[in-house]
N, C-alpha and C positions, 0 to 999 in steps of 0.2 A: 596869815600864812595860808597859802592852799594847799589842802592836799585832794591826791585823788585815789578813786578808789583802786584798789589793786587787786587784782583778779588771779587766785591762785587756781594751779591745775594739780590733783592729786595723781601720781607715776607711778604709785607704789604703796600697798595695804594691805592689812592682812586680810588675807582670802576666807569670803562668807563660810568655806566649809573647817576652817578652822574654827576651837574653843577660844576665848582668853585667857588661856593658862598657861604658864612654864613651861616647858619640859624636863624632866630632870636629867637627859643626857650631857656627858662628860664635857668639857671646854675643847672643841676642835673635832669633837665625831658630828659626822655627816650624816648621821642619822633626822637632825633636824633639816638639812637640807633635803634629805630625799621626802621627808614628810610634806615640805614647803611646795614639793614641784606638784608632787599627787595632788595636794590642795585647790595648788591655779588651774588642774587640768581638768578636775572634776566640775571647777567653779565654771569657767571658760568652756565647756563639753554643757554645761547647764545639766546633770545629773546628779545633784546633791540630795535632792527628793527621793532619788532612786536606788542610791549607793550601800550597801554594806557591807561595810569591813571585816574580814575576821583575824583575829590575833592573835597571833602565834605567842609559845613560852621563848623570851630573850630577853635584849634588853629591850624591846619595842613592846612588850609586854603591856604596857597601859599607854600604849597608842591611841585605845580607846577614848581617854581623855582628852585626845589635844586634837582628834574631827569629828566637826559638827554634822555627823549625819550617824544610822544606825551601826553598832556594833554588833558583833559574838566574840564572845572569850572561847579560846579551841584549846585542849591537852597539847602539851607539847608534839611537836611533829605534825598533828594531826589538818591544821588549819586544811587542807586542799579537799581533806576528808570532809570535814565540816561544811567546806564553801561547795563543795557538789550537792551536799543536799539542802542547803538552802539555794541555791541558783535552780534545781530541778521541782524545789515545792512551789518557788517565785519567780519561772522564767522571766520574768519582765524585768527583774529587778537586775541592776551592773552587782556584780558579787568578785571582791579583789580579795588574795590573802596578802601580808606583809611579814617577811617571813628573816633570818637571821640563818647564816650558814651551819649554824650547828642545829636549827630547828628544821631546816630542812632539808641539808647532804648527811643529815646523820640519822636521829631516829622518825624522822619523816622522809628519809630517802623513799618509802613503798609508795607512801601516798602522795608524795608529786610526780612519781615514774606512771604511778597508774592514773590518776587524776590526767596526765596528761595525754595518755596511748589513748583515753576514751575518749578525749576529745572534747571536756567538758569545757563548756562555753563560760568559762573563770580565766579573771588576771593575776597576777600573781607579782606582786613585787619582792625581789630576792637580792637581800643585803648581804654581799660579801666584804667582808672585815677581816678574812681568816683567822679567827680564833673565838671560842666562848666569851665572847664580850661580857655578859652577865656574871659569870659564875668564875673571874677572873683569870677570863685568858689563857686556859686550857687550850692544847692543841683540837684543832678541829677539822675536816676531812678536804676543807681548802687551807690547810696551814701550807707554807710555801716549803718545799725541800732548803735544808738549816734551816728554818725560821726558829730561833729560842720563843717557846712558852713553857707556862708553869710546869707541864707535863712532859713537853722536851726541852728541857734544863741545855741541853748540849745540840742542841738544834735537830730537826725532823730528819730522820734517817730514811731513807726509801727501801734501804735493804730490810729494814722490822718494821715498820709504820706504813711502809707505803707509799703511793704516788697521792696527790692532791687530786682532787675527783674536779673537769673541769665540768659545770654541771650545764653549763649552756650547749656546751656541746654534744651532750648524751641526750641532751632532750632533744635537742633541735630533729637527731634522729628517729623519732616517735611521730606516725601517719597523723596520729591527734592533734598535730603541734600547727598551725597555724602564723602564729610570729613569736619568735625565737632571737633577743638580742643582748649583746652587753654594751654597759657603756660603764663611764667614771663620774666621780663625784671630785676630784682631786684640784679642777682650775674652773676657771669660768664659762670656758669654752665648750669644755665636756660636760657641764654642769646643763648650758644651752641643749646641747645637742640628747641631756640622758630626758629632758623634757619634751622634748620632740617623739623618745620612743614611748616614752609613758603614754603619752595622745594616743599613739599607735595602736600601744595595746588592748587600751581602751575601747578607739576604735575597731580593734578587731573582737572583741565581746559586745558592741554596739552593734554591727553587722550579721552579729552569728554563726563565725567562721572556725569556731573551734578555741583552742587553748591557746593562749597568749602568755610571755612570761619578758618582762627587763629585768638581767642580771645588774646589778649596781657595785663596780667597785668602792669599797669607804673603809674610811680612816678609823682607827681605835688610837690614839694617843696615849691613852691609860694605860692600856695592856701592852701596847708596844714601849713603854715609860720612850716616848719622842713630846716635842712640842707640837700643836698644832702644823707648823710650818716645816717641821718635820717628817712629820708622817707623810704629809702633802708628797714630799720630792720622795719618800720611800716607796709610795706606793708606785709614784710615776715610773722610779728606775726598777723596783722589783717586782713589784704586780700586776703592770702591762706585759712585760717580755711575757710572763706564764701565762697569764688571762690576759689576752688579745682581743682589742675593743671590736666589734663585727656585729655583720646584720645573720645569723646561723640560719634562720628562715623566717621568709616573710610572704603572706600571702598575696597573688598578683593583686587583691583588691585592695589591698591595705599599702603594697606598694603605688597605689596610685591617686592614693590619699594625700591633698598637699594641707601640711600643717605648717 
């Protein structure tokens, strides 16, 4: 019998700046997906030597574990506070925060509004899920008007609670602000397209142009008690109409960046 040899191509592998560990998030949050894209972009940008991360209180809270380049652990809220003065002790180095809606539209609201008016040369990746994903799904300052959680039992009332803070939008309006975008985690498409802004932002703390931040729409299954394949079409039909996928600002050099 002959055979012959057969030549495989590998298409697909986990990315050098990842650990080989688990992660312990839920079945269907998109939290490992947004980990995944940072991953390729860091790897593919070739700045894993240069990278680190700081990590916010959530559930991304031991993020630290699962990429393989340097960390800091930051107080709750505080990560953008932290990642300014590590980026001003070690301008050379790429300095991202990764940060969860309740870590930072709530008691880090000061320190990404100011982090970002200054203009500090930091990326910032911001997971909206609206609600305290960690500490079971308490309403949170991007909960959606009615959305039921723990804490609104009867769903988010605007006339006592308030409106949902959209936060790409507040920022984009800050001189500091550089590139300003959101995108979604919810199909494959927008999955594509939220790793294209992560390049970006990157690229714009690679250049030196100031604050950079991707909002990331994603899914909590747990807190929302949906199936993964649920949450998917919940977020599509109720958390695009309020958070509207958009480029809020981008700088002319980074718009002309082709990734």
């Amino acid at each position: 019998m002959v055979t012959e040899d057969i030549k495989y191509e590998i298409v697909y592998e986990r990315p050098k700046a990842f650990t080989d560990i688990t992660t312990h998030y839920c079945p269907g949050c998109t939290h490992g997906v947004a980990h995944r894209l940072v991953a390729e972009v860091i790897d593919e940008m070739g700045l894993r030597e240069r990278t680190i991360g700081v990590a916010s209180v959530g559930c991304s809270v031991f993020a630290y574990n699962y990429f393989n380049f340097d960390w800091v652990q930051s107080p709750h809220g505080r990560a953008p506070a932290m990642a300014t003065g590590v980026k001003r002790v070690m301008p050379d180095k790429i300095v991202f925060t990764y940060q969860g809606d309740g870590d930072l539209a709530s008691i880090g609201m000061a320190e990404i509004v100011h982090a970002a008016t200054r203009g500090e040369n930091i990326t910032t990746i911001f997971i909206n899920n609206t609600n305290y994903g960690m500490t079971s799904g308490q309403m949170a300052p991007t909960t959606l008007p009615g959305q039921k959680t723990t804490t609104s039992v009867n769903g988010r009332d605007v006339e006592t609670q308030g409106y949902p803070i959209r936060v790409a939008e507040l920022l984009s309006s800050l001189d500091g602000v550089s590139y300003m975008v959101r995108r979604s985690l919810h199909d494959p498409k927008n999955i594509r397209m939220a790793k294209k802004a992560i390049r970006l932002a990157f690229e714009t703390q690679v250049h030196g142009l100031g604050f950079s931040m991707v909002e990331l729409l994603s899914t909590c299954p747990t807190n929302w008690n949906m199936t993964p394949a649920q949450a998917q079409l919940w977020l599509a039909e109720k958390m695009l109409p309020y958070y509207p996928l958009n480029d809020f600002k981008v700088h002319p050099t980074v718009a002309s960046i082709k990734v």
